[in-house]
N, C-alpha and C positions, 0 to 999 in steps of 0.2 A: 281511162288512159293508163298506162301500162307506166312502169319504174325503171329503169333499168340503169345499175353501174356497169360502168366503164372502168375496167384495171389496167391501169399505165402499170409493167409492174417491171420494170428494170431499174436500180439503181443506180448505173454508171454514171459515171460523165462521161460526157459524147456519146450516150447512148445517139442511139436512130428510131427504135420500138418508140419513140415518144411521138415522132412523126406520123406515124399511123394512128395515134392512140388520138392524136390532135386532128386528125382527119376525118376519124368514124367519129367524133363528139360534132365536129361541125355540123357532118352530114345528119345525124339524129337532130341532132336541132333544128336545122333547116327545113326538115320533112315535118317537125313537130307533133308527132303523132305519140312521143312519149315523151314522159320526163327522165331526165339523165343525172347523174351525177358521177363525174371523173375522179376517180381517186388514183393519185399515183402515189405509189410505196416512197418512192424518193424523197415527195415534200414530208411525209409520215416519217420516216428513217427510223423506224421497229430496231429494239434491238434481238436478236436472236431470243427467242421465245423458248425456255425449258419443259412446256408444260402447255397443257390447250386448256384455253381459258377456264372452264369451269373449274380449273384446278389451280389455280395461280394464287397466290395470298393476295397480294395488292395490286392489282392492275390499274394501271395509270388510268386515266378519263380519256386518251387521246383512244389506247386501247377499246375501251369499253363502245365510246363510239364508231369507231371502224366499225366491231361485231352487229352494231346495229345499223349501221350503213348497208350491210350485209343482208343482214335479216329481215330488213324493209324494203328490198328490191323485188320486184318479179321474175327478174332477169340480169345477166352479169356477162357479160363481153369481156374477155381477159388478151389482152394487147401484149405478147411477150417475145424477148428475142430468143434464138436458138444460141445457146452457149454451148458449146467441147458438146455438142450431139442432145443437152438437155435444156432445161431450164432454168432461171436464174432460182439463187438459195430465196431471194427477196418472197419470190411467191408462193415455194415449199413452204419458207416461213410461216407465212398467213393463211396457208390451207389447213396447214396440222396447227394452226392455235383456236381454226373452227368448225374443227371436222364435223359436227354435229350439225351447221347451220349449213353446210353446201347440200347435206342429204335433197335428193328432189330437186334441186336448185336450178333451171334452165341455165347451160353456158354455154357459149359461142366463143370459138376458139380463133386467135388472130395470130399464127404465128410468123413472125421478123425474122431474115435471115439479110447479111452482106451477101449470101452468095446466092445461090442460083437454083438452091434446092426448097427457098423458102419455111424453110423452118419443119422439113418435114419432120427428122430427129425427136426433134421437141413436142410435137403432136404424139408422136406413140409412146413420148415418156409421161409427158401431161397426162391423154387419157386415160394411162392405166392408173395413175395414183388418184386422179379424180374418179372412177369408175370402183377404187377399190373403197373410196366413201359412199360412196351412192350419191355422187351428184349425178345430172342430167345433161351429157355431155350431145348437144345437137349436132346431128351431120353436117356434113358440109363448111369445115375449116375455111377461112379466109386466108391463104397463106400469101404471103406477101415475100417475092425474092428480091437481090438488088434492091433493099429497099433505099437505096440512094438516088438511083435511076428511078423512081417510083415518083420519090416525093421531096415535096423544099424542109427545111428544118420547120417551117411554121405549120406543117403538116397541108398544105397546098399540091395536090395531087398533079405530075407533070399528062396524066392526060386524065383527065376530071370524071371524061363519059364512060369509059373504062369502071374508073372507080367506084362510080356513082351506083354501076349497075353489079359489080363486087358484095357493094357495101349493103344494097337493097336483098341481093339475095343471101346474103347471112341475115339480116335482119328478120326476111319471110321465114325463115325457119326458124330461127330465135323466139319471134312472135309467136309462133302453132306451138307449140312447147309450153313457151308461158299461158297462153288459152289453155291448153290440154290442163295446165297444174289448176287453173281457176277453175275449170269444171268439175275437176276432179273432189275439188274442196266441200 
């Protein structure tokens, strides 16, 4: 059985990207074909990061775990909204504090948009700085537009069957990725 985090990674208030993030953890668990673990950046609240980890003096324990939250996944689903065309500082953050641990790394891109373009913006800013570490960016984005019209705050899908088969096909390709890295070991 395969690992996979889930990154909540907006830290507004009133975000909506938490909506989705609470959606795709349901539906992973419900299928239980993996284990999950949701990390959202918010409950964490990182302060801006001068430096990637291996170079830091004193990194807090909250720090230290995250990396290995990281490092012990086979796979990483990252739940983000489109902000001004990019994406939020919160997840910049946490890429460059461990750029060395995304190298290889299966990810599955979910991008949140209020409006109607779904987050495309944020897909080709996302993948160029993930691509520019060598993480493993799998095709086929989950983009999600009007995510208000989409979902309830409790992350409850307003048309469930839609989503169901959404959220299964990022996952078929998330999956082949993470296989392809196990064999490849």
């Amino acid at each position: 059985m395969s690992h996979i985090v889930l990154l909540s990674a907006s830290v507004r208030h009133g975000r909506q990207s938490d909506r989705v993030a609470l959606h795709m953890a349901s539906h992973i668990q419900r299928e239980a074909r993996h284990t999950l673990d949701l990390i959202d950046l918010r409950e964490l609240d990182f302060p801006i990061f001068h430096e990637r980890l291996k170079f830091l003096q004193d990194p807090g324990p909250e720090v230290l775990a995250f990396a290995e939250r990281i490092r012990n996944t086979d796979g990483v689903i990252i739940v983000a909204p489109e902000y001004n065309g990019s994406y939020p500082a919160s997840l910049k953050n946490v890429i460059d504090l461990l750029t060395e641990d995304w190298r290889r790394k299966p990810i599955a891109l979910v991008p949140v948009s209020s409006g109607a373009f779904g987050g495309s913006q944020l897909t080709t800013q996302l993948v160029f700085t993930l691509w520019k570490i060598r993480a493993w960016v799998v095709p086929g984005a989950m983009q999600v537009p009007s995510v208000k019209d989409q979902f309830k705050e409790d992350g409850t899908a307003l048309d469930p069957e839609a989503w169901a088969k959404r959220c299964r096909a990022l996952l078929d390709e998330l999956e082949w990725a993470m296989e392809a890295v196990e064999r490849m070991r």
